[in-house]
C-alpha positions in Angstrom: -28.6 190.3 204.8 -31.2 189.4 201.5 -33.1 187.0 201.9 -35.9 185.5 199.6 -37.9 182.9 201.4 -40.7 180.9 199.0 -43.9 178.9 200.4 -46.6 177.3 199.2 -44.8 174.2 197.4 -46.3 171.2 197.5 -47.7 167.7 195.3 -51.2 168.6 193.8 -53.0 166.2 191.8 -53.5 167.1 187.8 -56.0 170.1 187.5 -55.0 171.8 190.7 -54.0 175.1 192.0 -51.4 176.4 194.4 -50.6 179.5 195.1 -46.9 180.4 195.9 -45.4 183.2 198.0 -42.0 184.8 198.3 -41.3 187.4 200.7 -38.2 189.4 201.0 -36.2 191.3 203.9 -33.1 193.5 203.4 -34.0 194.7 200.2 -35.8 197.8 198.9 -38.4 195.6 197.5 -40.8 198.1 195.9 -37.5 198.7 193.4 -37.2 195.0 192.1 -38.5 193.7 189.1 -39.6 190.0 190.6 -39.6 187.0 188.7 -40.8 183.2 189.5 -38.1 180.4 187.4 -38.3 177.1 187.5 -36.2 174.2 187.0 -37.5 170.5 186.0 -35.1 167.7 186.6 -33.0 167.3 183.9 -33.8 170.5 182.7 -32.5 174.2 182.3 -34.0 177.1 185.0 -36.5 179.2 183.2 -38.9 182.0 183.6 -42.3 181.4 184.5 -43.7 185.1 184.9 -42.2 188.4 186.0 -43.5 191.5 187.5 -42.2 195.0 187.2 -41.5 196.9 190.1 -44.6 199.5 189.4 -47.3 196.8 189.3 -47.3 197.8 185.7 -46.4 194.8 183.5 -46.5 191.4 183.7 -44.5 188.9 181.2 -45.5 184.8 181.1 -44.4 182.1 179.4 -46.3 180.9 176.2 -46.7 177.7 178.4 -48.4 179.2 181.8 -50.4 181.8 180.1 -54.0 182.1 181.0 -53.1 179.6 184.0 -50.8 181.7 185.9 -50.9 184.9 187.6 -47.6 186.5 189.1 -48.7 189.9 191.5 -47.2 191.6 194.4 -47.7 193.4 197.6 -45.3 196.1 198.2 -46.8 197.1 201.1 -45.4 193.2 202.9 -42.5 192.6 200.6 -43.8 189.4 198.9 -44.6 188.4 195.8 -47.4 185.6 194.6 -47.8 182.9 191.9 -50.9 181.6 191.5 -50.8 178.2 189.8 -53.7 176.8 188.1 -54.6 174.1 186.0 -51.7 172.6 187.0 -50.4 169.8 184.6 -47.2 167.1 185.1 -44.9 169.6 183.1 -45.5 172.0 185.9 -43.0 169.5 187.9 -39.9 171.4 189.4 -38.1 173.2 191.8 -39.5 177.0 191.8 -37.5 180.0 192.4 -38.4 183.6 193.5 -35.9 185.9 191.6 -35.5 189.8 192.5 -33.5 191.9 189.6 -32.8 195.8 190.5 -34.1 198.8 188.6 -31.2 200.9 189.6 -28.0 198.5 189.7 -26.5 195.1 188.8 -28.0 193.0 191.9 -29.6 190.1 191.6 -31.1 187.9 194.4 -32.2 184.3 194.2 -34.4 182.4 196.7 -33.7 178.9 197.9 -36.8 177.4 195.7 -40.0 175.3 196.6 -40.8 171.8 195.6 -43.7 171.5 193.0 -45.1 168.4 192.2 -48.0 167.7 190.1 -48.5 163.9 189.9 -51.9 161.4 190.5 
C-alpha cells in the first residue's frame, strides 16, 4: 500500500519559516519526481516546487522563488519544503505529490494545514 504522509503544518506568524516533510512507504521512491501543491480556500491546487528524481532539477513557482526550497533524501524516502518568509498568501492545505519516471502512477498525500496569520 502507498502511502504519503506530510508533517510540519502548522499557523506561523508573517515572516516565518516551516519546514515541511513528506515521507513515503510502498513506493520506489528514488524513481519519483516529487512535487509540493497547494490549495488556498476558494482556490485551484497548484504547484509550489518539484524535484526530479536524480536530485538534479528543481522547478518553483514565480511566487515562492528565492523563499522556498524543495530537497530530498533518498536514502529515508521523504521529501522537504522549506518555507520561508512566509506571507498570508502562503495560506492553504499543502500536498506531497509523487509522479513516476517509468509509468502512469501518480500518488497524492493527505495534505498539511498551513496558516500564516498574526
Amino acid at each position: 500500500q502507498v502511502q504519503l504522509v506530510e508533517s510540519g503544518g502548522d499557523l506561523v506568524q508573517p515572516g516565518g519559516s516551516l519546514r515541511l516533510a513528506c515521507t513515503s512507504s510502498g513506493i520506489t521512491f528514488s524513481i519519483y519526481v516529487m512535487g509540493w501543491y497547494r490549495q488556498a480556500p476558494g482556490k485551484q491546487r497548484e504547484l509550489v516546487a518539484s524535484i526530479t528524481s536524480g536530485n538534479i532539477r528543481t522547478n518553483y513557482a514565480d511566487s515562492v522563488k528565492g523563499r522556498f526550497t524543495i530537497s530530498r533524501d533518498n536514502d529515508k524516502d521523504t521529501v522537504y519544503l522549506q518555507m520561508n518568509s512566509l506571507n498570508p498568501e502562503g495560506t492553504a492545505v499543502y500536498y506531497c505529490n509523487a509522479k513516476s519516471t517509468i509509468n502512469s502512477r501518480e500518488y497524492w498525500g493527505q495534505g498539511t494545514q498551513v496558516t500564516v496569520s498574526s
